[in-house]
N, C-alpha and C positions, 0 to 999 in steps of 0.2 A: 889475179890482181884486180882488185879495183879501184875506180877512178871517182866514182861517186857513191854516195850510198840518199839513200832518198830512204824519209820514214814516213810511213803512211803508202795505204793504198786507194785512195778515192781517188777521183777526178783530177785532181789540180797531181797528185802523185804520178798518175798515170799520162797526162800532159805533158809533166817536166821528163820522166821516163825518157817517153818516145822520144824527143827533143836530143835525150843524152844519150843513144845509142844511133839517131840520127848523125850525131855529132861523131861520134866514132867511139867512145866511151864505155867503159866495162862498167856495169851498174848494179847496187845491191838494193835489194826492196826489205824493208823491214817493218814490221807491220803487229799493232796488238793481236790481231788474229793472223798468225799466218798461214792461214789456208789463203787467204786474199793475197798475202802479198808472192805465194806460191804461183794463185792463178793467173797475178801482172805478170811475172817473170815470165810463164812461161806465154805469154800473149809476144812481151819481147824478144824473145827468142834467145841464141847462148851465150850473148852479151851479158845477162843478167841472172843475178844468184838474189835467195831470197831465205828471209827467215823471221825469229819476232824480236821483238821489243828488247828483251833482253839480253840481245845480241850485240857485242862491242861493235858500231859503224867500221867498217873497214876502210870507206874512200878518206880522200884528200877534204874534198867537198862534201858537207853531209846538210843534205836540205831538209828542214822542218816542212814536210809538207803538211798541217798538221793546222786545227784551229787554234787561236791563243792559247785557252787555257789548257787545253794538250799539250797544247808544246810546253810553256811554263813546268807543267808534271814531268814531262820527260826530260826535258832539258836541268830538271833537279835531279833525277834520277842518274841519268848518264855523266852526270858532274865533269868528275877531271879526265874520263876517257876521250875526252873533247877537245882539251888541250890541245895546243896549237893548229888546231885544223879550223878548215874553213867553215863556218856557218853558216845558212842559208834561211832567214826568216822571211816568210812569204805571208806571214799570218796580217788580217785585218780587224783590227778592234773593237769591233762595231756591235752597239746593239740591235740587234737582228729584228728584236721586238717590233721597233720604231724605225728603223736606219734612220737615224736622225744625230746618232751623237756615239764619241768613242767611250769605249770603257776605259780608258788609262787617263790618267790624270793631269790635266794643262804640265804641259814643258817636259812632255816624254813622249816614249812611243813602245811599242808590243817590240820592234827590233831593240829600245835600249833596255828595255827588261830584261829582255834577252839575253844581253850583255854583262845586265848585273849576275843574273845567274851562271855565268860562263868567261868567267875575268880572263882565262888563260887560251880563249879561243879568237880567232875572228870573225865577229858576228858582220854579215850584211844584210842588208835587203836589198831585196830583186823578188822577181816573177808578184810581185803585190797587187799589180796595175793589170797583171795579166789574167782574163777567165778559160777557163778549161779547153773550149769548143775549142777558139780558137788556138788557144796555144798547141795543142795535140797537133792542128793541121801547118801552123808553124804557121802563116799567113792570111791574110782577108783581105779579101776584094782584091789580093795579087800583090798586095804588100804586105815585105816582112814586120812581124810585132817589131814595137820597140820595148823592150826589158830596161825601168831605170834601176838604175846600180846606185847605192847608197852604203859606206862605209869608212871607218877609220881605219883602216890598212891599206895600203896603195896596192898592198903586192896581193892581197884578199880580193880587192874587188877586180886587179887585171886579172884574174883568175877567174873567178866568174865572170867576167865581161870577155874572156877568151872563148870558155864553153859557151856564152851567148851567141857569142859570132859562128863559131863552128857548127852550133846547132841550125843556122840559119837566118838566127833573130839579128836585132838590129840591137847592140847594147849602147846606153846612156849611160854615163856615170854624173852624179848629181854632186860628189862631194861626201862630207863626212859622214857620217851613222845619225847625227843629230835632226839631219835631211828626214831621214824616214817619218819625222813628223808630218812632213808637207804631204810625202807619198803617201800615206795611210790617211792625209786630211782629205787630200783632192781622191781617194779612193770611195769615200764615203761618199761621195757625192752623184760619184760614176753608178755606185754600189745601190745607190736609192731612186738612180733613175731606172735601172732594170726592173726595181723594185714596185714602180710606177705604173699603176694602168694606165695613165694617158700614153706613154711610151710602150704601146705592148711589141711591138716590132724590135725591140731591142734583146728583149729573152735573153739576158746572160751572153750573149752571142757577138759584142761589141768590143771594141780594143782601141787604145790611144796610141795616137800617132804624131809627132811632132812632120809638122810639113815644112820640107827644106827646097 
């Protein structure tokens, strides 16, 4: 059985992985080439089963680990096999060029594309805010990440906000799906300072934290 399926095997796939079998979670890797998403699995160990793209998602939860326009392709492709399962958009919209500005257009977001693609699913975002290093090691400087949670399903996002907590992290729920604009806006921002020589001490290696 499993409990998640994660598509993609790069960085940010193999972060949220470890996280999900941290958590206690049976996990599937699915991946364009899978010989990759073969060598995640088996780095996870027998928690996790692996195969490619064209493979029906088996969990509950199925995470686009995946850049926007990847995902947008796949998530046309996989269409109604998606139906009412949980969605996971982690993608950030940004032109990589410049980090300076989103690809999607005033009064949307990469997660409500998403959604348009996928009427019969629960799209959220979460893990957007979060980069790799850290997330794989689950904490920095001895505190746990905080994962915000953004969606229009209540029962969607206590669902990934449950496997947040399990995994260790710290989840926030921000409110509807329309939120993810704010998360993907204030991402840009985090996104362009790593991107920064003046900041070279940051290297990708940095994480938000709400302090309480």
């Amino acid at each position: 059985m499993t409990d998640i399926t994660i598509l993609g095997a790069g960085n940010m796939a193999r972060a949220i992985a470890l996280r999900a079998v941290a958590a206690g979670r049976n996990v599937q890797i699915l991946d364009r080439t899978p010989e990759k998403a073969v060598k995640l699995a088996a780095e996870l160990g027998p928690d996790a089963s692996s195969g490619g793209l064209d493979e029906t998602p088996g969990g509950n939860i199925v995470v686009f680990a995946l850049y926007f326009d990847p995902a947008r392709e796949v998530a046309s492709r996989l269409g109604d096999s998606l139906d009412n399962k949980v969605v996971v958009d982690i993608s950030n919209p940004i032109n990589t060029a410049t980090f300076d500005s989103l690809v999607v257009e005033r009064g949307t977001s990469a997660a409500e594309e998403m959604a348009k693609l996928l009427p019969k699913a629960q799209v959220v975002k979460a893990f957007n805010t979060t980069f790799a290093g850290p997330l794989a090691e689950g904490s920095l400087n001895g505190k746990p990440l905080d994962v915000f949670i953004a969606g229009d399903s209540e029962d969607a996002r206590n669902q990934v906000a449950a496997f947040v907590s399990d995994a260790g992290l710290r989840p926030l729920q921000v409110g509807a799906l329309r939120h993810a604009r704010e998360l993907e806006g204030f991402q840009l921002l985090v996104m362009a300072l790593q991107a920064n020589p003046a900041y070279d001490t940051f290297n990708w290696g940095t994480a938000l934290k709400v302090i309480d």
